[in-house]
C-alpha positions in Angstrom: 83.4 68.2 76.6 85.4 70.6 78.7 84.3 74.5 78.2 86.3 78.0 79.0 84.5 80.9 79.2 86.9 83.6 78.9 86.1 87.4 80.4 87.9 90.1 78.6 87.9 93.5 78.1 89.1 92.8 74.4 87.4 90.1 73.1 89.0 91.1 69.6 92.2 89.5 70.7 91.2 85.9 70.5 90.0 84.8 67.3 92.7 84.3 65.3 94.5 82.6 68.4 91.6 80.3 68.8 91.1 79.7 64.9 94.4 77.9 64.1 96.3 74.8 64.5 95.2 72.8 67.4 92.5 74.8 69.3 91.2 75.2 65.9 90.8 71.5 65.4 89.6 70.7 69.1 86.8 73.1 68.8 86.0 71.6 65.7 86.1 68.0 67.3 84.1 69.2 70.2 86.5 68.3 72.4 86.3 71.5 74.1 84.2 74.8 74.0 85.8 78.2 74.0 83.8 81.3 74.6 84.7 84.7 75.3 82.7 87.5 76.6 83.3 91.5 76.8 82.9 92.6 80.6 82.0 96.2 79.1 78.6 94.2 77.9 77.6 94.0 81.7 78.5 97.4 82.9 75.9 100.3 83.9 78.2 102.9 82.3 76.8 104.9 79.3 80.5 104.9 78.0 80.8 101.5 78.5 83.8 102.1 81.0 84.6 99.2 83.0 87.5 100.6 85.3 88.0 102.9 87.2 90.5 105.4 89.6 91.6 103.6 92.8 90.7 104.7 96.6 93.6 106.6 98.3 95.4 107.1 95.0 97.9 106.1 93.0 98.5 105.6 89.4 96.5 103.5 86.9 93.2 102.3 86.9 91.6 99.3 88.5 88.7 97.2 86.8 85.6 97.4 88.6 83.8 94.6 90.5 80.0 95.3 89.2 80.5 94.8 85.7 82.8 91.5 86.6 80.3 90.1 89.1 77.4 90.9 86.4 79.3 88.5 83.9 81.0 85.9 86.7 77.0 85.8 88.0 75.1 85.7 84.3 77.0 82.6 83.7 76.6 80.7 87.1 72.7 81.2 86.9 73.1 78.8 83.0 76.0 76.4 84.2 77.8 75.2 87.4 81.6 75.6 87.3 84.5 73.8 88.7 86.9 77.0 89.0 87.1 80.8 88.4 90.5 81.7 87.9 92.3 85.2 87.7 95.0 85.8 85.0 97.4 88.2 87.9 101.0 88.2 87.9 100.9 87.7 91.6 99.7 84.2 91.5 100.6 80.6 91.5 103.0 79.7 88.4 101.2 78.1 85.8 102.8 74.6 85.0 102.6 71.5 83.4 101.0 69.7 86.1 98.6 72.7 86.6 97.7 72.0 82.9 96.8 68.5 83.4 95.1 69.3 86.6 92.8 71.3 84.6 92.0 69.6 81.9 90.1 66.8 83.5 87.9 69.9 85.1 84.3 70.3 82.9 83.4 74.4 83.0 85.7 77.0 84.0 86.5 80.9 83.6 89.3 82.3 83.3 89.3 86.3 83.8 91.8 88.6 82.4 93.1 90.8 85.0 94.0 94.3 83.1 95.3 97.8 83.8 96.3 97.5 87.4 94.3 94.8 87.9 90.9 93.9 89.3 89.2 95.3 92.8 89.6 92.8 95.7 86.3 91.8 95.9 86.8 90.1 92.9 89.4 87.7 94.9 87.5 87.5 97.5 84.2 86.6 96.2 84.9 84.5 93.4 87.8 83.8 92.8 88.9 79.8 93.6 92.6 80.7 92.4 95.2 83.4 91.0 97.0 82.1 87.8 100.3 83.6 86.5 102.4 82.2 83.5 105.9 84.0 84.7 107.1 86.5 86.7 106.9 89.5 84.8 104.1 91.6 84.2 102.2 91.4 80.6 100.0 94.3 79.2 96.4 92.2 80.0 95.7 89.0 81.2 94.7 87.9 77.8 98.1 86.2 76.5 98.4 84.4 79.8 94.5 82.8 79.0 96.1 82.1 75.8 98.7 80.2 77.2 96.7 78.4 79.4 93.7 77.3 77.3 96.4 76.2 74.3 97.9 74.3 77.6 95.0 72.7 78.6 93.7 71.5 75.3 96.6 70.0 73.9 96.4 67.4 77.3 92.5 66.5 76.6 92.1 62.8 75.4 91.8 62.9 71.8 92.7 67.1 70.9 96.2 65.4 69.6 95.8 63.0 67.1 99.2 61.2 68.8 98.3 60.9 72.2 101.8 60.2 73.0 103.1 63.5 71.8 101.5 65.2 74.7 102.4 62.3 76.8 106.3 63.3 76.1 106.6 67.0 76.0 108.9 69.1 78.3 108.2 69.0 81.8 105.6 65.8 82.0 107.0 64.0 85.0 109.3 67.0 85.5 111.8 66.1 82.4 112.7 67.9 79.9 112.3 66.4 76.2 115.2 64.9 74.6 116.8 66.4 71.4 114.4 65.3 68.2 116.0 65.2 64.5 114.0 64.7 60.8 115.7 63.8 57.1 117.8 64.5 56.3 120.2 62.2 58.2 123.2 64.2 57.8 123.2 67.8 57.3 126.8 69.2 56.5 128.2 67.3 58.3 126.1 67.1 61.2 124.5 63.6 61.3 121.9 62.2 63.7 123.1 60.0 66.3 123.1 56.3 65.4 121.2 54.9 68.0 117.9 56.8 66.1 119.0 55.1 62.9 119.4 51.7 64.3 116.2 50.5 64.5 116.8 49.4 68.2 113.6 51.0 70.1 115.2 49.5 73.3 118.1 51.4 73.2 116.7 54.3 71.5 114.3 54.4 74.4 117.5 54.2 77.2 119.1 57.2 74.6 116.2 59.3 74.9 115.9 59.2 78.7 119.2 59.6 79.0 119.2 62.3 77.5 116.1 63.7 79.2 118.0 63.8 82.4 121.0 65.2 81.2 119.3 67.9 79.2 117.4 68.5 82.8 120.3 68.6 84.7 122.1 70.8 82.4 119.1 73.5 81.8 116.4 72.9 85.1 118.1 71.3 87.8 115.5 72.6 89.8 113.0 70.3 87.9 114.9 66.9 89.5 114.7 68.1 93.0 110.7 67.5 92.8 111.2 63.9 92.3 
């Protein structure tokens, strides 16, 4: 069972992600563990304040390294763990592959990178990589550990009932999906394309991967250079 121990500095904004649909049902399955823990638990400050102004200046605030290491450190003395990575905006783009890379890891963290983001010797002491879901720049690193945990579980052997449904989504083997229809056949007009009606998997199969690559030429060309 693969566990993701989440640090945050608002826990609060996880349970209703992680208690529906399918992260709900993959905790439930024990397919994977999902924890998340406040870094304001582990700091020495009275107020609780885990951030703080930067050297030489400059707006913002920066999250400090003590209360981070305290957490990052508390959980490495009860487990051993196959990656730390940082929720930034400055890192490597979160993709598909990424997703199925990390799925087959056991126990990782993923730490939510917030205000104007964490001091260096975060990076540079435990941090095995820098994770970033788009270039923009989010509020918190908490959507973007979201994203990635919904990412990951939805690849892990047995979290979807049809294994083949994560098997076929957008961007496994750098494809887009094809277009998908549902009853009723024709809707004012608009009807679904023969070949899904005829029964035919061997030319619905050629349809749908046809389509694939046309869709992915149309909309991600960039996608087809990788092959």
């Amino acid at each position: 069972m693969m566990r993701i121990d989440i640090l945050t500095l608002f826990p609060e904004m996880f349970p209703g992600v992680f208690g529906s649909s399918i992260l709900k049902r993959a905790v439930q399955n024990q397919y994977i563990e999902l924890h998340t823990h406040d870094i304001r638990d582990y700091t020495f400050d009275k107020h609780r304040r885990a951030d703080d102004y930067p050297f030489g200046g400059g707006a913002g605030m920066v999250m400090m390294v003590e209360p981070i290491a305290r957490c990052i450190e508390q959980l490495q003395s009860e487990r051993e763990y196959d990656g730390i990575f940082l929720m930034a905006p400055d890192g490597t783009t979160f993709n598909q592959q990424k997703a199925n890379e990390m799925s087959l890891l056991r126990n990782i963290i993923l730490l939510c990178g917030h205000y104007k983001g964490v001091d260096e010797r975060v990076r540079e002491l435990y941090i095995t990589e820098d994770l970033s879901i788009g270039d923009y720049v989010l509020s918190g690193g908490e959507l973007a550990a979201m994203v990635i945990t919904d990412a990951i579980a939805r690849v892990i052997p047995g979290v979807i009932s049809d294994g083949a449904s994560a098997l076929s989504d957008s961007f496994q083997d750098n494809l887009l999906s094809a277009p998908v229809y549902t009853r009723p056949a024709d809707f004012r007009g608009h009807r679904v394309p023969d070949v899904l009606l005829s029964g035919n998997q061997k030319l619905i199969d050629e349809w749908r991967m046809n389509q694939q690559l046309s869709r992915t030429q149309q909309r991600r060309p960039d996608l087809l250079s990788h092959e």
